[in-house]
N, C-alpha and C positions, 0 to 999 in steps of 0.2 A: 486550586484551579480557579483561575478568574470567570465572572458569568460569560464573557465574551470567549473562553474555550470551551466552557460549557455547552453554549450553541453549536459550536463549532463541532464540536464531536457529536450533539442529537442530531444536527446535520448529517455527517458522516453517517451517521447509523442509520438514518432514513435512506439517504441513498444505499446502503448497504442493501436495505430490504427491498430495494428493488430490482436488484440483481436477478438476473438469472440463476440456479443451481451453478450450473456451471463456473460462471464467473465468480461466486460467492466460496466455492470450492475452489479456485483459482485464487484471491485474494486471502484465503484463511491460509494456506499451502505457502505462501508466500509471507503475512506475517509470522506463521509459524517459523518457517527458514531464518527471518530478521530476529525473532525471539530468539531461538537457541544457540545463535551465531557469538560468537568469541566480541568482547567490544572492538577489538581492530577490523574483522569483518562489517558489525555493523556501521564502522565509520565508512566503510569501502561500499556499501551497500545504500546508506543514505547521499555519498557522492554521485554514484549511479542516477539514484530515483532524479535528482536535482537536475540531470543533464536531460531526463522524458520531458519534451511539452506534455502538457495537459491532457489534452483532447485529439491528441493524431491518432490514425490507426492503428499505428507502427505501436504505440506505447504498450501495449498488452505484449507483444514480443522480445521490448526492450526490457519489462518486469521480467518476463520468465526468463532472462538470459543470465538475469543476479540469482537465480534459487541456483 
C-alpha cells in the first residue's frame, strides 16, 4: 500500500470515529453486505456507490437501498 493510501485510510478511520453509534452500525452493516457478496454483486454494488454524490442527504438512503 502506498503512503498516500495510507493516509487515506487513517483518514477514513478518523472520520469513522466520529460517527455517531448509529451511523457507525449503519456503515459496518453495509461493508459487511459488500464483504460477503458474491464478486459479481460486489461489482453491482461499487457501480451503485459510484452513482452517490458525496455529501447529499439522499446518500445514506441510496447506501441502504444496495444492502
Amino acid at each position: 500500500m502506498t503512503n498516500t493510501k495510507i493516509v487515506e485510510v487513517r483518514q477514513l478511520l478518523i472520520e469513522f470515529s466520529h460517527l455517531s453509534a448509529r451511523q457507525k452500525s449503519l456503515f459496518l452493516d453495509t461493508l459487511n453486505h459488500f464483504m460477503f457478496a458474491s464478486p459479481q454483486r460486489r461489482q453491482q454494488i461499487m457501480r451503485e456507490w459510484q452513482k452517490i454524490p458525496a455529501s447529499t442527504a439522499t446518500a445514506r438512503t441510496q447506501v441502504e437501498s444496495t444492502m
